[in-house]
Each structure stands twice: as structure tokens, then as C-alpha cells.
C-alpha positions as CSV (number, residue, x, y, z in Angstrom):
1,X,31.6,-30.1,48.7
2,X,29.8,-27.2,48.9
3,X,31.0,-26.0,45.7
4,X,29.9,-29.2,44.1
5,X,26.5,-28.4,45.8
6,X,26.2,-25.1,44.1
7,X,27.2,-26.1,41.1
8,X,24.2,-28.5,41.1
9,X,22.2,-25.7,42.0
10,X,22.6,-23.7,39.6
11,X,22.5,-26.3,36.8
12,X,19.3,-26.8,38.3
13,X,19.2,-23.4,37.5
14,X,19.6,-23.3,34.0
15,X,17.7,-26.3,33.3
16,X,14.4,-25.0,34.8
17,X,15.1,-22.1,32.9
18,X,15.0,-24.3,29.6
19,X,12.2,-25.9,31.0
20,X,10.5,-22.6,31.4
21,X,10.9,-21.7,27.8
22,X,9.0,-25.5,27.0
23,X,6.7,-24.3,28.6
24,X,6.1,-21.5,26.7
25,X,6.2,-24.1,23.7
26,X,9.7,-23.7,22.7
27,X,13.2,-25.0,23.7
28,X,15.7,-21.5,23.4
29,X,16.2,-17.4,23.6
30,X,17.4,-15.0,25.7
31,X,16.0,-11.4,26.8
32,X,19.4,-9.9,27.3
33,X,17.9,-6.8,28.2
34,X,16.5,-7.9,31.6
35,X,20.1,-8.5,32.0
36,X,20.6,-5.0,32.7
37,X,18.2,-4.0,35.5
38,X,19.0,-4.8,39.0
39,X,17.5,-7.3,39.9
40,X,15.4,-6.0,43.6
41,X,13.7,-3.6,40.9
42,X,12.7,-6.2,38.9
43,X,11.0,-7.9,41.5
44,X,9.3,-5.1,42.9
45,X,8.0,-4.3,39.5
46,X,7.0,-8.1,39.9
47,X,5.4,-7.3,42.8
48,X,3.3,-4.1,41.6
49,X,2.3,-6.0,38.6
50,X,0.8,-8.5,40.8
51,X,-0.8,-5.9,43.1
52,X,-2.4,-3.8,40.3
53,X,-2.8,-6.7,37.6
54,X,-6.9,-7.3,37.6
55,X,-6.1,-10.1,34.9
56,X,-7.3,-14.2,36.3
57,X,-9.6,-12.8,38.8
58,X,-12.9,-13.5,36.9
59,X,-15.0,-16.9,38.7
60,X,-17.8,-18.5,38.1
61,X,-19.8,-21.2,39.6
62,X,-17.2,-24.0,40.4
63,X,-18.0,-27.7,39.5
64,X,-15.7,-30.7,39.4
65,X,-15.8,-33.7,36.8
66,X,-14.3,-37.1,37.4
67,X,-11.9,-38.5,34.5
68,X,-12.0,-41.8,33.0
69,X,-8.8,-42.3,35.2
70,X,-10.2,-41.1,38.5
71,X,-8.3,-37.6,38.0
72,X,-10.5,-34.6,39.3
73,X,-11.1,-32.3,36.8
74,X,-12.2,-28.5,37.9
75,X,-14.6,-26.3,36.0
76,X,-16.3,-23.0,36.3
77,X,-19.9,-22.2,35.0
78,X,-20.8,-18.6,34.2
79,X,-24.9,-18.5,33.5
80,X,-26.6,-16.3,31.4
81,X,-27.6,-13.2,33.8
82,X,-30.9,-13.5,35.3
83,X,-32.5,-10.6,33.0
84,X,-31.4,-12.0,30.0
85,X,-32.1,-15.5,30.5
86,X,-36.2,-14.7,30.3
87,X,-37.8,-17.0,27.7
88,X,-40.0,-13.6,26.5
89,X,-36.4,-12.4,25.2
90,X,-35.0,-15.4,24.5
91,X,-38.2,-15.8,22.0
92,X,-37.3,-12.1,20.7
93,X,-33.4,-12.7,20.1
94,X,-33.9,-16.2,18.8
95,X,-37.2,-16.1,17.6
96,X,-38.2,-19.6,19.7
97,X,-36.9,-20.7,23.1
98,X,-34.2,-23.3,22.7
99,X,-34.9,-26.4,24.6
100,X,-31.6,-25.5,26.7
101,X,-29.3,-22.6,26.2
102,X,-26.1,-22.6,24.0
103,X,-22.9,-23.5,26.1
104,X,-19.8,-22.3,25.1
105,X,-16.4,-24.4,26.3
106,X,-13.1,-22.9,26.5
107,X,-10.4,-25.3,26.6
108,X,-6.8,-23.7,27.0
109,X,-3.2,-24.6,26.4
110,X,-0.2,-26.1,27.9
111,X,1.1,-24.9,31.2
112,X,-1.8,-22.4,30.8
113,X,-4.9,-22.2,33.1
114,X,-8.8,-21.3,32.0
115,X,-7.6,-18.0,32.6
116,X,-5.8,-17.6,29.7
117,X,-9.3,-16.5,28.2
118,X,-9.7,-13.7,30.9
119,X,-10.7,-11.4,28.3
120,X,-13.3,-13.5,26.0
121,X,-14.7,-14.6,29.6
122,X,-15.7,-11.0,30.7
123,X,-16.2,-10.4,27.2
124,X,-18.9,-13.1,27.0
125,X,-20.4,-12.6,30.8
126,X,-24.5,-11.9,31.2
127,X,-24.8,-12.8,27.2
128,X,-24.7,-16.6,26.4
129,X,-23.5,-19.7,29.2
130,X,-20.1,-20.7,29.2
131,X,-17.9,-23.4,31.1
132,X,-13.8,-22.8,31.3
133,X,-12.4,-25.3,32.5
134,X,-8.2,-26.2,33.9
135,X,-6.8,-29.3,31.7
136,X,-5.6,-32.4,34.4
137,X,-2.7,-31.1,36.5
138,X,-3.2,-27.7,35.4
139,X,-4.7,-25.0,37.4
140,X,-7.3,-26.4,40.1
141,X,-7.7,-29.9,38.3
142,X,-6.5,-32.8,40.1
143,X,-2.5,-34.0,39.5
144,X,-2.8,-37.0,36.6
145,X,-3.3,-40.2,37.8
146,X,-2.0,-41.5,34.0
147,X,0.8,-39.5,34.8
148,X,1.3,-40.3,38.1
149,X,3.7,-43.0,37.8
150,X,5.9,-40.9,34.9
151,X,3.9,-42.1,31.9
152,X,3.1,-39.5,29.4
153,X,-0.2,-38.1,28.9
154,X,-1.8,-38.4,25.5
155,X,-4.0,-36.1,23.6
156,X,-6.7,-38.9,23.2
157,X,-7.0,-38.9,26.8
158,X,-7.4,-35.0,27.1
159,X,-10.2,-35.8,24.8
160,X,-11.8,-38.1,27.2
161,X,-11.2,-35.5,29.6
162,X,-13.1,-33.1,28.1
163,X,-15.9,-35.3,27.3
164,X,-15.9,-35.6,31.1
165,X,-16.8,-32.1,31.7
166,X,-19.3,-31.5,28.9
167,X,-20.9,-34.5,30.6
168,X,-20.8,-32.7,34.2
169,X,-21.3,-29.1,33.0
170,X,-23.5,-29.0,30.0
171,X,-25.5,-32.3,29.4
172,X,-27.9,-30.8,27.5
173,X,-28.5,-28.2,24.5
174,X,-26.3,-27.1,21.6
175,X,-22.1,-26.3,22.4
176,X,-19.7,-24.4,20.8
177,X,-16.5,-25.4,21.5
178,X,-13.3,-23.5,21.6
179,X,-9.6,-24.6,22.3
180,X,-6.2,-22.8,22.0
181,X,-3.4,-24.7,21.4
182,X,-3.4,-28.1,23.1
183,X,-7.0,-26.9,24.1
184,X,-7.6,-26.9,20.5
185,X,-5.8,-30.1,20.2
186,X,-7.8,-31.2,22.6
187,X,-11.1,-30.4,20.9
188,X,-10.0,-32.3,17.5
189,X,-9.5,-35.5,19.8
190,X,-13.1,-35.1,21.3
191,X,-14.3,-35.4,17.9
192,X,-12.6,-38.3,16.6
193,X,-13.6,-39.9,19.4
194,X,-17.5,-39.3,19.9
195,X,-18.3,-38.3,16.6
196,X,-22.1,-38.3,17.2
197,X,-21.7,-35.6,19.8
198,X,-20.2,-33.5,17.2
199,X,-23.1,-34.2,15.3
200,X,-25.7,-34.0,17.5
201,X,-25.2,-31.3,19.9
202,X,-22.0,-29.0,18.4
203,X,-23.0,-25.5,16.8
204,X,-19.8,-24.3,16.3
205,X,-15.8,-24.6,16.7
206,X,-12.6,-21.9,17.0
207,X,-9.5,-23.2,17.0
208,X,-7.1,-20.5,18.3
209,X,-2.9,-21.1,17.9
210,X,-3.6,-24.9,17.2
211,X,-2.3,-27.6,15.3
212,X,-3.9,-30.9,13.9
213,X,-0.3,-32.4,13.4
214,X,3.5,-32.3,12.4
215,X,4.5,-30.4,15.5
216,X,8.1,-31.9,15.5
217,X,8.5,-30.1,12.5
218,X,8.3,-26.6,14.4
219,X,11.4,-24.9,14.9
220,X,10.8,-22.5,17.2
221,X,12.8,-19.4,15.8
222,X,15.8,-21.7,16.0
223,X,18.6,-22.3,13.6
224,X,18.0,-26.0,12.0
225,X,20.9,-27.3,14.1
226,X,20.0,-26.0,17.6
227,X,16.2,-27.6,16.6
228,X,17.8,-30.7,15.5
229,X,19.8,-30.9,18.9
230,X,16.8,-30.2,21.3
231,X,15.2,-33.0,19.4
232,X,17.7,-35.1,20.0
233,X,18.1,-34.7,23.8
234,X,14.9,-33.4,25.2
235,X,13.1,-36.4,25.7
236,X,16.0,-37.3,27.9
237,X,16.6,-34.2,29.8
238,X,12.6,-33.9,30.3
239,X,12.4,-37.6,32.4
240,X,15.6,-36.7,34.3
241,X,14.6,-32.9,35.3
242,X,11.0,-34.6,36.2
243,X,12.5,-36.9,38.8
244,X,13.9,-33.6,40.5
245,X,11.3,-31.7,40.2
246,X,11.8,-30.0,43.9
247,X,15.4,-28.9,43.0
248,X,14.5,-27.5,39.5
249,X,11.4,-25.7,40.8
250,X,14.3,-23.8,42.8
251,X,16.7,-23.5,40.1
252,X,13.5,-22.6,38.2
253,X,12.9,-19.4,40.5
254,X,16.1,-18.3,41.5
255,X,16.3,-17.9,37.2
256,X,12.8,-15.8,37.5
257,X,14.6,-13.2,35.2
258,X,15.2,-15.0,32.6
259,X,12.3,-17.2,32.8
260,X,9.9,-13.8,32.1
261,X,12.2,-12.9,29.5
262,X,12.0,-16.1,27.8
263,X,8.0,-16.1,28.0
264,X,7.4,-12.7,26.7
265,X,9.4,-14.2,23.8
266,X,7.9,-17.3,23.2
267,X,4.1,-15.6,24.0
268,X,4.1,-12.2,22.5
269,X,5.3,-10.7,19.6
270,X,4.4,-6.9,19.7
271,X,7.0,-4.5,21.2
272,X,3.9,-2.6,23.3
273,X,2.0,-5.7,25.3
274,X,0.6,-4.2,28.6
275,X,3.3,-5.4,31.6
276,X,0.6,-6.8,33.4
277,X,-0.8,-9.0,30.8
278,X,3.1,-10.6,30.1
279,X,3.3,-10.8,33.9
280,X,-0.2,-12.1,34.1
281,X,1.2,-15.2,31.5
282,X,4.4,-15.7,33.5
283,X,2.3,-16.0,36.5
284,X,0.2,-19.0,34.9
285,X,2.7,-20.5,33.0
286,X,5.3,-20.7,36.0
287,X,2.5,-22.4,38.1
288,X,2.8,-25.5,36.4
289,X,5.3,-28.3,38.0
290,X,8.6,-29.1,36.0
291,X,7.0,-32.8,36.5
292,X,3.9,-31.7,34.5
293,X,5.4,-30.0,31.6
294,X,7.6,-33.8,31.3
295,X,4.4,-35.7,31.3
296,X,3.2,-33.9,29.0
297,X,5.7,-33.0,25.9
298,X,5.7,-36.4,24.3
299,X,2.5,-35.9,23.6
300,X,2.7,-32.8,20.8
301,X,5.3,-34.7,18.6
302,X,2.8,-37.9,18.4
303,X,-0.6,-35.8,17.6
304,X,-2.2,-36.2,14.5
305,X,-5.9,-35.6,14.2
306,X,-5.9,-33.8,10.5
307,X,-8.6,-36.7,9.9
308,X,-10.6,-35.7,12.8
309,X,-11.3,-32.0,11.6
310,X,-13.8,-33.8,9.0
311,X,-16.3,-34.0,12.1
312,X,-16.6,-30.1,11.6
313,X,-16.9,-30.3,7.7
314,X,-20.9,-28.8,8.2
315,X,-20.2,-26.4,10.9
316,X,-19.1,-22.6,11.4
317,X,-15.6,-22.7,12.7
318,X,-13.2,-20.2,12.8
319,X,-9.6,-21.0,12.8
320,X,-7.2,-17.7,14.2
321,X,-3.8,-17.2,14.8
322,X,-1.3,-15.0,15.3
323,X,1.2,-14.3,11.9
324,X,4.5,-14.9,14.6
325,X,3.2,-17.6,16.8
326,X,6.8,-19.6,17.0
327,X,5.2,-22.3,19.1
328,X,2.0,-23.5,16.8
329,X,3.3,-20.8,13.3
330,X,0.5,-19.7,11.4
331,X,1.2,-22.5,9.0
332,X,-1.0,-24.5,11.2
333,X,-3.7,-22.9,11.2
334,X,-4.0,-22.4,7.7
335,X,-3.1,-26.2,7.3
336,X,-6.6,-26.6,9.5
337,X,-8.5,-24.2,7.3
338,X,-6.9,-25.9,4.3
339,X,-9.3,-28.8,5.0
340,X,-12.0,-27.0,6.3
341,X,-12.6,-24.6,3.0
342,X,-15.5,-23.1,5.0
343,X,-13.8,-22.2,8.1
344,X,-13.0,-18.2,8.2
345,X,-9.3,-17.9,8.8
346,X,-7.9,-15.3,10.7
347,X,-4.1,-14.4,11.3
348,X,-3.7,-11.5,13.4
349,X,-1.0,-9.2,12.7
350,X,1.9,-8.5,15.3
351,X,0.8,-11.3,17.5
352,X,2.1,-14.4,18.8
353,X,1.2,-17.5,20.4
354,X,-0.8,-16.2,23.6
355,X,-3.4,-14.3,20.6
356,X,-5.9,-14.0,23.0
357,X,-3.7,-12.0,25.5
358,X,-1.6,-10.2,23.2
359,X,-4.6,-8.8,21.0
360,X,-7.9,-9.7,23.0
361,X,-10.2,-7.5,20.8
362,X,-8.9,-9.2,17.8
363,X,-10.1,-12.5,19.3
364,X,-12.7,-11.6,20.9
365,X,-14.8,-10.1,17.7
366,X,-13.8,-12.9,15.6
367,X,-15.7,-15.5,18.5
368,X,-18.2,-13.5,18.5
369,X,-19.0,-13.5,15.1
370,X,-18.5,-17.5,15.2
371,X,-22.0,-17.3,18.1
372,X,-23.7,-15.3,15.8
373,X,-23.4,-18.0,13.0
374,X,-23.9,-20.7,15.5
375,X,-26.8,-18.9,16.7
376,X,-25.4,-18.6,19.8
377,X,-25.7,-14.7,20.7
378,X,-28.0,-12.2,18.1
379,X,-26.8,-10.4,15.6
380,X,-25.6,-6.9,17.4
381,X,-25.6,-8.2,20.5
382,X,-22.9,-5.7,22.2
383,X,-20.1,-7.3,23.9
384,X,-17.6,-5.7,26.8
385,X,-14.5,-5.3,26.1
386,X,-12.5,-5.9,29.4
């Protein structure tokens, strides 16, 4: 019996293990090297990481918006700083005061928190208002009442979400709106769904490691037939590893090791990315419940919204990624700027799908370029860099 018990346990084991690489946006890899360190050093490294990591600590002012579906949605404001926000320099860096300041909204990615843009936040702080703001059963937002009875949760609905917390946070006055990966995602279904608010009150868009479609169609650094088996069985596995949820978060932690390889994979793709930025992602995406990532990955292989990116055919948007992303490839992105033959198209060298992480300056300059043609910051306006 109790070997039967064990055995369960550790195919618990293993499966929140494969769970842990969805969650990085793929389905397979292993970091043999971890393999090779003991594994009480490893966690104290963990430990000191944690300790000395300043990464996720930035807050602002903390609001909560109610969804369509009763979930509670959490956001953070950071204002303009007081000495800045004056309408005598307002007039000199704009030359007029706008009727209300420019907003700019972060939305971030699966199994990711708002502080996935740690660096653009502090980057941004004191110079122009923005709102980050956790996805529904992410981060500090409410558990998902659509997905509270094991339904899946749509895109469209994220959409709705997001509409939500512009409505909460920034009423009022021009947006730019920004989304990485199913944040982006998110973003194209806010515009095919309230059109005349991309009309009327967005200055500007950056789609970071995104996709408007086709995402069953990623491989994921696989051979064709591993892909073609995930595809066949995942759905499956996902449902039945979300009714255990409590015995594959533990299977999920006792495999910590390989779980951390497995995200440094699936994130990063330079050889030199600062421990305590890959330990920083593991933190975030290990948070989310193996219930979560369920309701959520049936979602990616039925989004399509290449129609929706017409909503920003007049408007600056930048569309970045990184040139190894093996969760949303570059292919993507330049599918998005395909359509948009105005967007500027980035793809950062040596990066991978956490862009913003893995080469923060990169990102960073390129958004902030994307205010100054949405007239959201002045030309030369300097920005900090951590």
C-alpha cells in the first residue's frame, strides 16, 4: 500500500513538473545540469536569491475592479510624482495641458503577475501614470468565477476584464496600452470588442511576445512527433491533474529542481541571465495553481483576433520580441507587424519569451520611444534603468 501511495506521489510528481513547463508556455525539456548539484545547495541558493533578489517589490496605489462575472480584479496605480505633474511643466513638455494625463496599462502573461514588468515599472515611475494590473486568478486578483466550476476561460472574457479596470483605474484621458503574451492577447480582444474606445481614447499599443493566432501550430523546440503527442493528450491530462490540484501542487514542489530548470528554458534564452531575475520568474510562475494553468490552456489554441489588430491600423504600435521565444516564436510577431505595416518591429537578439526580464533595457527603450510618438512622455525625457 504504501508503495502504491508513493508511486502516486511521485507521478504527481512528474506531472506537476510537466505542468510547470505549460506554464512556462510549453509541454517538454530537461536541465540535466541541475541534476548534478546536491540538492540542500540548491535550495539555499533558492533561498539567497530570495533574500537578496530586489525584483517584484515595486507598489503602487492598490485599487480593485469588479468583472462582468463578479471576479475581483486587483490593480496598482503609480501617479505622476508631485513635481512633475504641475500644469506650468506639463504646458512646457507638451506644449498645452491635457484634459487628463496619459495612462499607460501593462497587461502580463500566463501564470505571470504585473510584476513581470518590474523593470519598465521603475523605469516609467515619477514620468507619466501607469496602472499594472494581475489577470483573474493570477497574482492578487480574485480566483475566476467562469472558471470556478472547471469551465475554461476565454480570451474574450480577459478582454472584458480589462475593460473593467480601465473603467476603475483610468476613466478618463488618452491610454497606451501594452500586453505581453496573453496580456497582449488580451489587448487585441479589448479592441474587437469596444472598438470606439480604441478610437477614442488609445494613443498607442506594444505588443511584447504575442500572438494574434495559430498557436496550436507552435512547437515548442519539440520534434513534430513529441508536439503532435502533447496535442493529443493534453487537454486530457490538464482536466484530470486540475481535479488534484492539492496532490500535484506537492508533486509540483518536491520536483522544484526541475521545475526551475525547465523555466529558465522555456523563459530565457541567453547563457548569462542574472540568477535572481530566473529565480524572480520561477517565483511568479510557480505561484499560479495547477487548477489555473487548466482553466486556462484551452483558451490559446482557440484565439484568433488577426482581424482585431485593424483597430490599431492609425496608431503607433510597437510589436517586440525575442528572436528564440519557443512559446509565442518571433513568427508572431512579425505575423502582427505583417498587418500593421506601420508598426516598428523589434526582435531582440539572444532573448526569449520573458523579453522584458531577459533584456529589460532592450524593452524598456523601445516603449519608450512608443510614449514619445504617442505623446505620452517628451522627447529626451530620461528614464531609470532599474
Amino acid at each position: 500500500m504504501a508503495e502504491s501511495s508513493g508511486g502516486s506521489w511521485r507521478r504527481a510528481g512528474f506531472a506537476g513538473a510537466a505542468i510547470g513547463v505549460l506554464a512556462a508556455g510549453a509541454a517538454a525539456g530537461v536541465a540535466v545540469e541541475r541534476l548534478t548539484v546536491g540538492r540542500s545547495v540548491r535550495q539555499k541558493a533558492r533561498l539567497a536569491l530570495d533574500a537578496a533578489g530586489p525584483y517584484g517589490g515595486l507598489r503602487g496605489t492598490p485599487g480593485r475592479a469588479l468583472a462582468d462575472d463578479g471576479t475581483v480584479l486587483y490593480y496598482e496605480v503609480d501617479e505622476v510624482e508631485p513635481d512633475t505633474a504641475s500644469p506650468g511643466r506639463r504646458r512646457r513638455l507638451f506644449g498645452r495641458k491635457p484634459p487628463a494625463p496619459v495612462t499607460v496599462v501593462f497587461s502580463h502573461g500566463y501564470c505571470l503577475n504585473q510584476d513581470s514588468w518590474h523593470f519598465q515599472r521603475a523605469a516609467l515611475r515619477g514620468l507619466v501614470r501607469t496602472v499594472h494590473w494581475d489577470q483573474r486568478s493570477h497574482g492578487r486578483s480574485g480566483h475566476s468565477q467562469a472558471g470556478s466550476d472547471g469551465g475554461p476561460v476565454s480570451i474574450d472574457l480577459l478582454g472584458r476584464d480589462l475593460k473593467a479596470v480601465l473603467d476603475a483605474a483610468a476613466p478618463e484621458g488618452p491610454l497606451v496600452l501594452v500586453g505581453h503574451s496573453m496580456g497582449g492577447m488580451t489587448v487585441m480582444a479589448l479592441a474587437e470588442q469596444y472598438p470606439e474606445l480604441i478610437r477614442d481614447r488609445v494613443a498607442g499599443v506594444a505588443l511584447v511576445g504575442t500572438s494574434a493566432g495559430k498557436l496550436d501550430e507552435v512547437s515548442y523546440g519539440l520534434p513534430l512527433a513529441g508536439v503532435n503527442a502533447v496535442r493529443r493528450v493534453l487537454p486530457g491530462v490538464l482536466r484530470a491533474l486540475g481535479s488534484q490540484a492539492e496532490l500535484v501542487e506537492r508533486g509540483r514542489r518536491a520536483t522544484a529542481d526541475l521545475f526551475a530548470g525547465l523555466i529558465k528554458k522555456y523563459s530565457f534564452a541567453s547563457k548569462d541571465v542574472d540568477p535572481a531575475v530566473a529565480r524572480f520568474a520561477e517565483r511568479m510562475i510557480e505561484s499560479t495553481p495547477i487548477d489555473v494553468v487548466a482553466a486556462f490552456y484551452p483558451a490559446f489554441a482557440e484565439h484568433d483576433k488577426a482581424a482585431a489588430l485593424a483597430g490599431f491600423g492609425e496608431l503607433p504600435v510597437l510589436a517586440l520580441a525575442g528572436d528564440n521565444d519557443l512559446v509565442t516564436p518571433s513568427s508572431h510577431t512579425e505575423a502582427i507587424a505583417a498587418l500593421l505595416p506601420d508598426a516598428e518591429l523589434v526582435i531582440v537578439p539572444d532573448a526569449g519569451h520573458l523579453v522584458m526580464l531577459e533584456h529589460p533595457e532592450a524593452v524598456t527603450d523601445r516603449l519608450a520611444d512608443l510614449l514619445v510618438r504617442a505623446g505620452a512622455v517628451p522627447a529626451g525625457e530620461p528614464f531609470r534603468t532599474s
